[in-house]
C-alpha positions as CSV (number, residue, x, y, z in Angstrom):
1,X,6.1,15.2,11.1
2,X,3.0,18.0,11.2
3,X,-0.1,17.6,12.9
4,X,-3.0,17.7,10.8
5,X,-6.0,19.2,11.8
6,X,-9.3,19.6,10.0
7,X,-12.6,20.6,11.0
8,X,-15.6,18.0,10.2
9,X,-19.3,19.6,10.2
10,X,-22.2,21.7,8.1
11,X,-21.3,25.1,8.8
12,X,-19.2,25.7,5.3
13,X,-17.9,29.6,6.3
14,X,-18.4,28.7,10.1
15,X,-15.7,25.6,9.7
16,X,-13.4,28.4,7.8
17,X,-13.5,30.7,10.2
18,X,-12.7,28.2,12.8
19,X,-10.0,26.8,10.7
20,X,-8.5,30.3,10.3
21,X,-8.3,31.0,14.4
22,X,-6.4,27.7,14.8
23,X,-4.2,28.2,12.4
24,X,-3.1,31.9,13.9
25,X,-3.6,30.5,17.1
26,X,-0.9,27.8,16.2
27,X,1.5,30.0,14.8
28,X,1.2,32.6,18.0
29,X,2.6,29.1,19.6
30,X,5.8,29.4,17.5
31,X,4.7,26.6,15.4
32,X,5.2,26.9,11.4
33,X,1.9,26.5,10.4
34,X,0.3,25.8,7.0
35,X,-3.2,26.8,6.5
36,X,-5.0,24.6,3.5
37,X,-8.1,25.3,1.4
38,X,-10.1,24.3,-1.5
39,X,-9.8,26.5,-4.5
40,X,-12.8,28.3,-3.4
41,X,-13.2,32.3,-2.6
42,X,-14.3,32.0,1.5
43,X,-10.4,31.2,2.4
44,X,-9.0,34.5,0.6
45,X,-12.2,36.9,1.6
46,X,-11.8,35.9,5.1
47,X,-8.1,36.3,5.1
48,X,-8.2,39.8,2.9
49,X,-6.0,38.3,1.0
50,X,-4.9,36.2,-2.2
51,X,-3.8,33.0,-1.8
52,X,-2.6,30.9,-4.5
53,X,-1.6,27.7,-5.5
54,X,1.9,27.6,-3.8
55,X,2.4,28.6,0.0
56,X,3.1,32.1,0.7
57,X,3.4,33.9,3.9
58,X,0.3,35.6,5.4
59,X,2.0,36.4,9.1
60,X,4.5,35.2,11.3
61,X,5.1,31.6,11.4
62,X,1.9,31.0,9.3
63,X,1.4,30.1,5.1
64,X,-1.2,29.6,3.4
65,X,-2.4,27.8,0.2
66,X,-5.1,26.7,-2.0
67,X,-5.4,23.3,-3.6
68,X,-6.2,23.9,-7.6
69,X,-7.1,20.5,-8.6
70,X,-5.5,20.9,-12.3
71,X,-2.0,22.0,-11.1
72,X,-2.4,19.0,-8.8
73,X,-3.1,16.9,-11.1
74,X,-0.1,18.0,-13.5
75,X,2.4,17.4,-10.8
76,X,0.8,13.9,-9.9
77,X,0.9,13.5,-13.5
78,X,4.5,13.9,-14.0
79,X,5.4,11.5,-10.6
80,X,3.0,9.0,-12.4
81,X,5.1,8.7,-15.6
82,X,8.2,8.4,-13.7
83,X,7.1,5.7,-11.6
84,X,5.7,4.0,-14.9
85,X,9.2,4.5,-16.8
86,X,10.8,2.2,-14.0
87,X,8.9,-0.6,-15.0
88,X,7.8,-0.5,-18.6
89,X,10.6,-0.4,-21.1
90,X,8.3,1.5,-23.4
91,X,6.3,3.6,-21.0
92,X,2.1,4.2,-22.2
93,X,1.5,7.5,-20.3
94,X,5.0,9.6,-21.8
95,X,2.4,10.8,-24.7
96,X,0.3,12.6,-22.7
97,X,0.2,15.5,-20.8
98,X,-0.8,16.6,-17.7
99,X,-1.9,20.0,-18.8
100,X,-4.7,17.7,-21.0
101,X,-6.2,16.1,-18.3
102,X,-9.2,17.3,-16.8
103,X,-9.8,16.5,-13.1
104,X,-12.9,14.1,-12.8
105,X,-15.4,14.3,-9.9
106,X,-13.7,13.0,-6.4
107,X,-10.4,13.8,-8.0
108,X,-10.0,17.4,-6.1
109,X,-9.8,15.9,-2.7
110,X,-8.0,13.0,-3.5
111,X,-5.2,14.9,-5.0
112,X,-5.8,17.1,-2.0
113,X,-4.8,14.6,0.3
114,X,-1.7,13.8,-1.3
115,X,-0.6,17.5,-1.4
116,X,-1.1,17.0,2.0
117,X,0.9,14.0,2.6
118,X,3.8,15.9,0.6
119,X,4.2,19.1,2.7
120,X,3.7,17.2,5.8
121,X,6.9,15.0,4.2
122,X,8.8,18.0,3.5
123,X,9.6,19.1,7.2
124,X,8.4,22.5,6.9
125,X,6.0,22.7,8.6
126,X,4.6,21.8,12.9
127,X,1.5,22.1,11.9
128,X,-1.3,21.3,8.7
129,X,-4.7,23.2,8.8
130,X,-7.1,21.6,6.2
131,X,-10.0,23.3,5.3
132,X,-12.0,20.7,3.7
133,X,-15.2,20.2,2.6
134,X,-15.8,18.5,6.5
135,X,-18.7,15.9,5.3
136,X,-18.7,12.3,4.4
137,X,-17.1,12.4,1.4
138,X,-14.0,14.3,3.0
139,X,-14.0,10.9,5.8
140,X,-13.5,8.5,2.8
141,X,-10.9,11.0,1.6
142,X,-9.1,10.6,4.7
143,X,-10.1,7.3,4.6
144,X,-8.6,6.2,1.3
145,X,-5.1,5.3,2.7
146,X,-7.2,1.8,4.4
147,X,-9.5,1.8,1.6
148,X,-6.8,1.2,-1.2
149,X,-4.0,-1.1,1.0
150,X,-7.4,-3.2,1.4
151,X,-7.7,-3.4,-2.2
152,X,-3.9,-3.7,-3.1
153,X,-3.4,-6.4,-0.1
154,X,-6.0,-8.5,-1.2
155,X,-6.1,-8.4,-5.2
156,X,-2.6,-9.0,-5.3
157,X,-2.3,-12.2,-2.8
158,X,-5.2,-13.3,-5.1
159,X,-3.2,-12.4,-8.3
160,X,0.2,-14.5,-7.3
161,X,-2.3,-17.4,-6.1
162,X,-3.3,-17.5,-9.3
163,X,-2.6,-19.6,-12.1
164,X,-1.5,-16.9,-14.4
165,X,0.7,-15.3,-11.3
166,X,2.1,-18.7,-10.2
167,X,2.7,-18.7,-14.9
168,X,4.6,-15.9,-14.8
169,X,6.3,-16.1,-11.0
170,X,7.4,-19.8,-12.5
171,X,7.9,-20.1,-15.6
172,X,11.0,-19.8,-17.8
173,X,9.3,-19.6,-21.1
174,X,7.1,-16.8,-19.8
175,X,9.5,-15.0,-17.7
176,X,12.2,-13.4,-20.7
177,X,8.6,-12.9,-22.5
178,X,7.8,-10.7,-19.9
179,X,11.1,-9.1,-19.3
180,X,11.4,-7.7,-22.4
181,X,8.2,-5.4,-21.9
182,X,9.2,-4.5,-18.4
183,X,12.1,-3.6,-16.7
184,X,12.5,-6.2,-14.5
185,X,12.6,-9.5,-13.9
186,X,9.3,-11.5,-12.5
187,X,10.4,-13.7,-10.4
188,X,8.7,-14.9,-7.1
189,X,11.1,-12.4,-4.8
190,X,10.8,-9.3,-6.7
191,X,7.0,-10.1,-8.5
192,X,5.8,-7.4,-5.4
193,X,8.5,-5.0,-6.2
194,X,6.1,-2.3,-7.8
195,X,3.3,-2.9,-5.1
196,X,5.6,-2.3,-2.2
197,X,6.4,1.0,-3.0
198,X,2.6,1.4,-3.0
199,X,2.1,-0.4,0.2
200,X,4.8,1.6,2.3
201,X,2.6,5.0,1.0
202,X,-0.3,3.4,2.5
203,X,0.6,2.4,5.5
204,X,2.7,5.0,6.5
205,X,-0.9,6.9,5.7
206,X,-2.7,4.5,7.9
207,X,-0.3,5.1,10.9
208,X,-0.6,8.8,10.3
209,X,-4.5,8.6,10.7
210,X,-4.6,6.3,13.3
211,X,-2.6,8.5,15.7
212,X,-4.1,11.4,17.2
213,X,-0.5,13.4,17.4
214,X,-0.6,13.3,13.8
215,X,-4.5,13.7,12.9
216,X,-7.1,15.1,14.3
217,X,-10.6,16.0,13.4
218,X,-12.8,18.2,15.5
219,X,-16.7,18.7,15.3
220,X,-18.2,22.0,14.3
221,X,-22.1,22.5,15.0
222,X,-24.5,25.1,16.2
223,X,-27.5,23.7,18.7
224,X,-29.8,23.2,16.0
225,X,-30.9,19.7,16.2
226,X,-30.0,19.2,12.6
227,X,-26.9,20.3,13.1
228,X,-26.5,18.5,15.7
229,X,-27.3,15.1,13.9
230,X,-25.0,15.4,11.4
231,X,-22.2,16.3,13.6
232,X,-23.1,13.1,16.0
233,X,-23.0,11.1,12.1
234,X,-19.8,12.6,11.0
235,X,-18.5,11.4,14.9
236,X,-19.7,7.8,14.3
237,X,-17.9,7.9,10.5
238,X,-14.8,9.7,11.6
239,X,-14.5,6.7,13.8
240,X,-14.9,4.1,11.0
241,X,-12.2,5.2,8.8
242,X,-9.7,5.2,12.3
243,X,-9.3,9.2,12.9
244,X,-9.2,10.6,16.2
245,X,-12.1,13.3,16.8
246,X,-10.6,15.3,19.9
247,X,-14.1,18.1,20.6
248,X,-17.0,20.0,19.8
249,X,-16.7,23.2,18.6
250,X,-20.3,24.9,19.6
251,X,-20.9,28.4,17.6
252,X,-23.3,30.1,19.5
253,X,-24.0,33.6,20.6
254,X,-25.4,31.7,24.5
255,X,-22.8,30.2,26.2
256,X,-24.9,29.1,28.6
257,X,-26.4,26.7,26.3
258,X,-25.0,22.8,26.8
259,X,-24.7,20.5,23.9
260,X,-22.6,17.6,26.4
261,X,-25.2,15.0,26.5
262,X,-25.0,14.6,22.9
263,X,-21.3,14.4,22.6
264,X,-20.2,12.3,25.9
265,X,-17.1,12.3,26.8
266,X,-16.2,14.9,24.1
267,X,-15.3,18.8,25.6
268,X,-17.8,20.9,23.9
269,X,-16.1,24.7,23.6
270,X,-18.3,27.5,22.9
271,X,-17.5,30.3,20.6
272,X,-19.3,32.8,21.3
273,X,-18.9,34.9,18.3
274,X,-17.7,34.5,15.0
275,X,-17.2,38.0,13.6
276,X,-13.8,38.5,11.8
277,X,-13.1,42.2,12.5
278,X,-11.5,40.6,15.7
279,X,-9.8,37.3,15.0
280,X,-8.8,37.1,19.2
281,X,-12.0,36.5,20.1
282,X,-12.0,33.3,18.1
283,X,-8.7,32.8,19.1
284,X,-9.0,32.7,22.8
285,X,-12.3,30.8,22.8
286,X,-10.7,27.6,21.3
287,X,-9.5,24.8,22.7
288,X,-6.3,22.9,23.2
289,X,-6.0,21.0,20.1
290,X,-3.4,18.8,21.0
291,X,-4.4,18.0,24.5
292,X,-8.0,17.3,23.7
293,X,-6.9,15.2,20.6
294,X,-4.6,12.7,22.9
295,X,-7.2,12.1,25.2
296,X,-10.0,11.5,23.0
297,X,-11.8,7.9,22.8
298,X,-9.5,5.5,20.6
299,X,-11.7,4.4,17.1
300,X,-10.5,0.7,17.6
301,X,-8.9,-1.2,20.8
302,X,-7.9,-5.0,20.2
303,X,-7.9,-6.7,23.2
304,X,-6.3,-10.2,22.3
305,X,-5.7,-11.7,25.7
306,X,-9.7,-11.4,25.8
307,X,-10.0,-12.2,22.0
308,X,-12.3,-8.8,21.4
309,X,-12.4,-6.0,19.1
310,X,-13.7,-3.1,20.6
311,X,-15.4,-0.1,17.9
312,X,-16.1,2.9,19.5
313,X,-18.9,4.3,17.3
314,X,-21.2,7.7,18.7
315,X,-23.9,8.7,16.6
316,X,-25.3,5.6,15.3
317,X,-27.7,2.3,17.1
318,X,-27.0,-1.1,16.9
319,X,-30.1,-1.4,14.2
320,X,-27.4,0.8,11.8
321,X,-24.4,-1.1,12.5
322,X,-23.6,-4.6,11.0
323,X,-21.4,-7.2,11.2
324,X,-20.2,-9.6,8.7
325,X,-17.1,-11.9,8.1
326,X,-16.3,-13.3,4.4
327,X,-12.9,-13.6,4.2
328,X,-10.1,-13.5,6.3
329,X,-10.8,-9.9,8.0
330,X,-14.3,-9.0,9.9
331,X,-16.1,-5.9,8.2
332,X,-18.3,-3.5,9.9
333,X,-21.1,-1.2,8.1
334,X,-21.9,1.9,10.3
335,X,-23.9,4.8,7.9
336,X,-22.0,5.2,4.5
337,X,-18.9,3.6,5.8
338,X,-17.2,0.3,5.9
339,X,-14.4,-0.9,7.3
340,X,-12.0,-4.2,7.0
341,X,-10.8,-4.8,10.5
342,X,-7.2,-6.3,9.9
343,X,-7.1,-8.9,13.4
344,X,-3.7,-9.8,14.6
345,X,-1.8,-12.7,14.1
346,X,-3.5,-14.4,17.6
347,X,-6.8,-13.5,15.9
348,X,-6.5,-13.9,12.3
349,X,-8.7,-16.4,10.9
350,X,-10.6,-17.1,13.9
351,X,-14.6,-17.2,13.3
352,X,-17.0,-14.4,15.4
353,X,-18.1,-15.8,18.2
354,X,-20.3,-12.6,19.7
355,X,-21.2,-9.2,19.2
356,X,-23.1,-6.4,20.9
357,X,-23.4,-3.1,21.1
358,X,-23.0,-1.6,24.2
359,X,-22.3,2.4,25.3
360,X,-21.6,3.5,22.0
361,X,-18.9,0.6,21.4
362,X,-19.8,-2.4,19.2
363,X,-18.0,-5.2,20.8
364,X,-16.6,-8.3,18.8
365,X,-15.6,-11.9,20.2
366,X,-13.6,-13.9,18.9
């Protein structure tokens, strides 16, 4: 298991940079680092070197690679038809081919993600650097694993509860019907058979986000108040989707200047300069990662002896945040994000009592 770490923030070449000197930085630790881009130029300009779509050694200890959203896609192409081939006796997809398929807006980073997921399954590697595109739409990347077992949980209890699930689960007419289009039998034990698969993905993706010795975002800014806003947003959302934000990287040429007002009780690290003719400089200004990432504010804490949920979310006011319950989990609206809260068993189903917001923490009772 790798720890991920990417770099959320508006400074495009800035966040590079930064993800570059962590990377070498890691590796001069002895860890076997992978350092991950976007098919874009910045990561192969900055490095002086090319970097393709399969990891290749750039120094000791460190790889690099570049996500190309068509190979992606081909390979996810070709898992897709073999997971379909285990359940269709006469499989839709095994007529087309990946090297067809255009990738369609969004698609680059979700396929990104997964790539991701993969090398960090492989065992290669201590350590995952992902250069991303650090805004809101990389959060709901990282996000989707909780987005999607939402989806999957919910529409497919709704599905079995229904009267064409409870048809097919039940009946013997329809049941031999169906089994000679698939490849296995629906019946009420093994009706979840394919979903399962889908739901072990997700929540092993869930656990990874969740857990700051796995992932870890940090903030990248400059003191301009704009900058400076956003980072604070991208705090608030990183906290929504349940990843750990561990600092503030600060790039300015003062290091006298203090940003820690805005970002209590994150460190703030200054880097004083971020000129690439020597990479130590940016080395030796950063932080510790790991350290800094452990002891970081958690996203969520469930207190069920109290019965309260407690959101830790910086960067937004209580007139931003809101609170609704519809079904049998509470959601919560902060910015562009929502989030299901899945309660526990002792508070599952019971109705909201309270809420406030309070130091940057919007507090539920139950």
């Amino acid at each position: 298991m790798a720890l991920i770490l990417t770099f959320l923030g508006k400074g495009g070449i800035a966040r590079t940079k930064i993800a570059i000197a962590a990377a070498k930085l890691l590796a001069s630790q002895g860890k076997r680092v992978l350092l991950a881009g976007l098919a874009e130029p910045a990561l192969s300009i900055l490095l002086g070197t090319p970097i393709g779509s399969e990891p290749q050694e750039i120094a000791p200890n460190l790889q690099a690679v570049q996500f190309q959203a068509s190979v992606l896609l081909e390979s996810t192409w070709e898992q897709l038809k073999k997971l379909e081939a285990q359940y269709l006796r006469t499989p839709i997809f095994k007529d087309v081919f990946g090297q067809e398929l255009v990738a369609l807006p969004g698609m680059d980073s979700a396929l990104a993600l997964n790539a991701i997921r993969e090398y960090d399954a492989s065992g290669k590697y201590d350590a995952i650097v992902y250069d991303g595109t650090g805004d809101s739409s990389a959060l709901r990347t990282l996000g989707l694993p909780e987005s999607l077992s939402w989806y999957v949980r919910r529409f497919r209890q709704l599905f079995v509860n229904s009267d064409l699930g409870k048809t097919i689960a039940e009946s013997p007419l329809v049941q031999p019907l169906i089994s000679t289009f698939f490849n296995i039998n629906w019946t009420a034990d093994n009706f979840a058979q394919p979903t399962n698969q889908v739901n072990n993905l997700l929540d092993n993706g869930r656990a990874a986000l969740t857990d700051p010795k796995r992932v870890a975002a940090f903030l990248v800014t400059t003191q301009d108040p704009i900058e400076v806003a956003s980072a604070r947003y991208l705090w608030g959302s990183a906290q929504q989707i349940g990843l750990t934000v561990g600092g503030v990287i600060l790039v300015s040429s003062d290091t006298s200047v203090n940003l820690s007002e805005e970002f209590i009780p994150l460190p703030v690290s200054v880097i004083p300069d971020l000129s690439t003719d020597n990479w130590q400089t940016l080395i030796d200004a950063l932080p510790n990662f790991e350290a800094q990432a452990v002891q970081a504010p958690k996203p969520i804490e469930i207190d069920t002896q109290n019965r309260q949920v407690r959101l830790f979310l910086p960067g937004f006011d209580k007139k931003q945040v809101k609170l609704t319950q519809y079904g049998p989990e509470v959601t919560v609206e902060a910015g562009d994000q929502r989030r299901n809260i899945s309660l526990p068993p002792a508070l599952s189903g019971r109705p909201v009592a309270g809420a406030k917001f309070q130091n940057n923490y919007l507090i539920i009772s139950f």
